[in-house]
C-alpha positions in Angstrom: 0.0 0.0 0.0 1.5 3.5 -1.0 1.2 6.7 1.0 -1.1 8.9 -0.1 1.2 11.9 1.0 5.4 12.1 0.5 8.2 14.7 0.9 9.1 16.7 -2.3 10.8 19.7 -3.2 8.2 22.2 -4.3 8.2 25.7 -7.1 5.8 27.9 -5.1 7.6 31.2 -7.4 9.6 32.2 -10.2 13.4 33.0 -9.1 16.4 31.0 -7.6 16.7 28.3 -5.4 15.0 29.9 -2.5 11.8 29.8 -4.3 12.1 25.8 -3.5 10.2 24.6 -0.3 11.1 20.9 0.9 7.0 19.9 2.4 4.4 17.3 2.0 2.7 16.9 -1.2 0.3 14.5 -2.7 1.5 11.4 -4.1 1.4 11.1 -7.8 -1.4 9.3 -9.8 -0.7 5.9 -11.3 -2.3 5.2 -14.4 -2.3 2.5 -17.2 1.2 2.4 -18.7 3.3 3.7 -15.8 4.9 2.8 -12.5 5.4 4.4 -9.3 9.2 4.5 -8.7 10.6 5.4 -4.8 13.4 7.8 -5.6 16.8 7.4 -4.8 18.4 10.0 -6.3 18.1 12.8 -9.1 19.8 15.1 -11.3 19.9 18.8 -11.8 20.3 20.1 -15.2 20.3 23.4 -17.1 16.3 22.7 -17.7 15.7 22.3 -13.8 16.8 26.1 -13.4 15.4 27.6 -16.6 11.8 26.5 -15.5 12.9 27.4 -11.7 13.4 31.0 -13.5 10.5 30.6 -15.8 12.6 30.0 -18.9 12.8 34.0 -19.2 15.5 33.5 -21.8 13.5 32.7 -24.5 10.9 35.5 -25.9 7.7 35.3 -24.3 5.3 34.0 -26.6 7.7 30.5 -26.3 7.3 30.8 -22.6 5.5 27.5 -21.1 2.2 28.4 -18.9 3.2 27.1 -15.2 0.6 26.0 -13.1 2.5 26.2 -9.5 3.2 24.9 -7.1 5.2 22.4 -9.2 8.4 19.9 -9.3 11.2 20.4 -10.8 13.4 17.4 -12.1 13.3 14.8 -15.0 16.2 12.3 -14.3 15.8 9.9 -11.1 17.0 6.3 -10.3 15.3 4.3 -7.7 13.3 1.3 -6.8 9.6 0.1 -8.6 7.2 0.6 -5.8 4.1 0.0 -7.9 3.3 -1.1 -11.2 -0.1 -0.7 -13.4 -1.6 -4.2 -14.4 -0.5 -3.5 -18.2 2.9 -3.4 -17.3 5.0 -7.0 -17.7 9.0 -5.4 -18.0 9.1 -4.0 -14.5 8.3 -5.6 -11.0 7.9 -3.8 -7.7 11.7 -4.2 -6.0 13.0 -3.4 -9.7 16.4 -0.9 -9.8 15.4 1.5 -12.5 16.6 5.3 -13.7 15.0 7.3 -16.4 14.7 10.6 -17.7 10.9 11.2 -17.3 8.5 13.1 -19.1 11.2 14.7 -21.5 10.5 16.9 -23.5 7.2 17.1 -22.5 7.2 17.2 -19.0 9.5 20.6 -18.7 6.6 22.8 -17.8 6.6 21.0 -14.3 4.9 17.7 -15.4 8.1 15.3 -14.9 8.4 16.1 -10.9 11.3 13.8 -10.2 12.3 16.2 -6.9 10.2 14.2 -5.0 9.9 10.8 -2.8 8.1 9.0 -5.4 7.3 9.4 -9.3 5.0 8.2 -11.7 7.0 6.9 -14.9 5.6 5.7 -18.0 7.0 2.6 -18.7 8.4 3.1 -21.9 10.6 5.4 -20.6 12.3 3.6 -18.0 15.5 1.3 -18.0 16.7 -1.2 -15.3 19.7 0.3 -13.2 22.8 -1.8 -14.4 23.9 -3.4 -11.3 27.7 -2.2 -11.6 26.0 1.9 -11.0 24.6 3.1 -7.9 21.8 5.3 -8.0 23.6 8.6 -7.6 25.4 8.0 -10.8 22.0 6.6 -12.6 20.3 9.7 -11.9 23.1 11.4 -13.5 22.7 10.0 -16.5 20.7 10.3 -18.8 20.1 14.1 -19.5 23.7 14.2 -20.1 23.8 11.1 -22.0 21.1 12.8 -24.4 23.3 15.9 -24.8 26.5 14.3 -25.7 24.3 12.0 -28.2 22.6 15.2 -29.6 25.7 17.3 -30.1 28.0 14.0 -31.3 25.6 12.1 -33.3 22.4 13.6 -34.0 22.2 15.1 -37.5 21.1 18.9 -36.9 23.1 19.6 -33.7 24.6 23.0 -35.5 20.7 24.5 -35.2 20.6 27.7 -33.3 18.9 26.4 -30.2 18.0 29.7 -27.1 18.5 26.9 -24.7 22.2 25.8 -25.4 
């Protein structure tokens, strides 16, 4: 049985890290598709403190409509703590990391500063054994950018965000 409350790290204003409140919030939903993971561990990227800031470096019509409070965060590692009946790759007890909701979620809908997380499934990976969780949750944002800029076809398109 999951909580129906945890500990997360909370936007209640636009501006720099002291607009970040450690308190109670809901638990997320779980839905078809998706797991709850308990986090272990996150990572902070560049997106984490444009949204924190309300992405004021791109012009405004670009700007993302933010509903707060919200949670910031997109890449976690942690353990499967519940899983939706459709689900057959992951188990409760499972080591996973992801990047979650990206791009999608940067408007606040990823939340990964937070106890628990609702993933979809498709974008989660078991933890290789031979990584703890700190460096899982490390990961994959900057995995992405090294692929993007090294690999990707396009990479030399202006871009206000890098």
């Amino acid at each position: 049985m999951l909580p129906t409350t945890m500990k997360a790290v909370r936007q209640h204003a636009l501006g720099g890290p002291d607009v970040l409140r450690y308190e109670d919030a809901p638990m997320p939903a779980a839905a078809a598709g998706e797991v709850i993971v308990r986090v272990h561990a996150v990572g902070i990227n560049p997106p984490d403190w444009y949204l924190r800031e309300g992405y004021r470096m791109l012009p405004p019509e670009w700007q993302p409509k933010l509903s707060l409070p919200l949670i910031l965060g997109t890449d976690i590692s942690g353990v499967v703590a519940w899983v939706a009946d459709d689900v057959t790759q992951f188990a409760v007890g499972d080591s996973v990391y992801a990047m979650v909701r990206f791009p999608e979620g940067l408007a606040g809908g990823s939340q990964a500063y937070a106890e628990y997380v609702s993933v979809p499934a498709s974008q989660l990976a078991h933890k290789p054994a031979g990584i703890g969780h700190m460096h899982a949750a490390a990961t994959p944002m900057s995995l992405l950018t090294a692929w993007q800029f090294l690999v990707a076809p396009g990479h030399d398109a202006p871009n206000p965000l890098q």
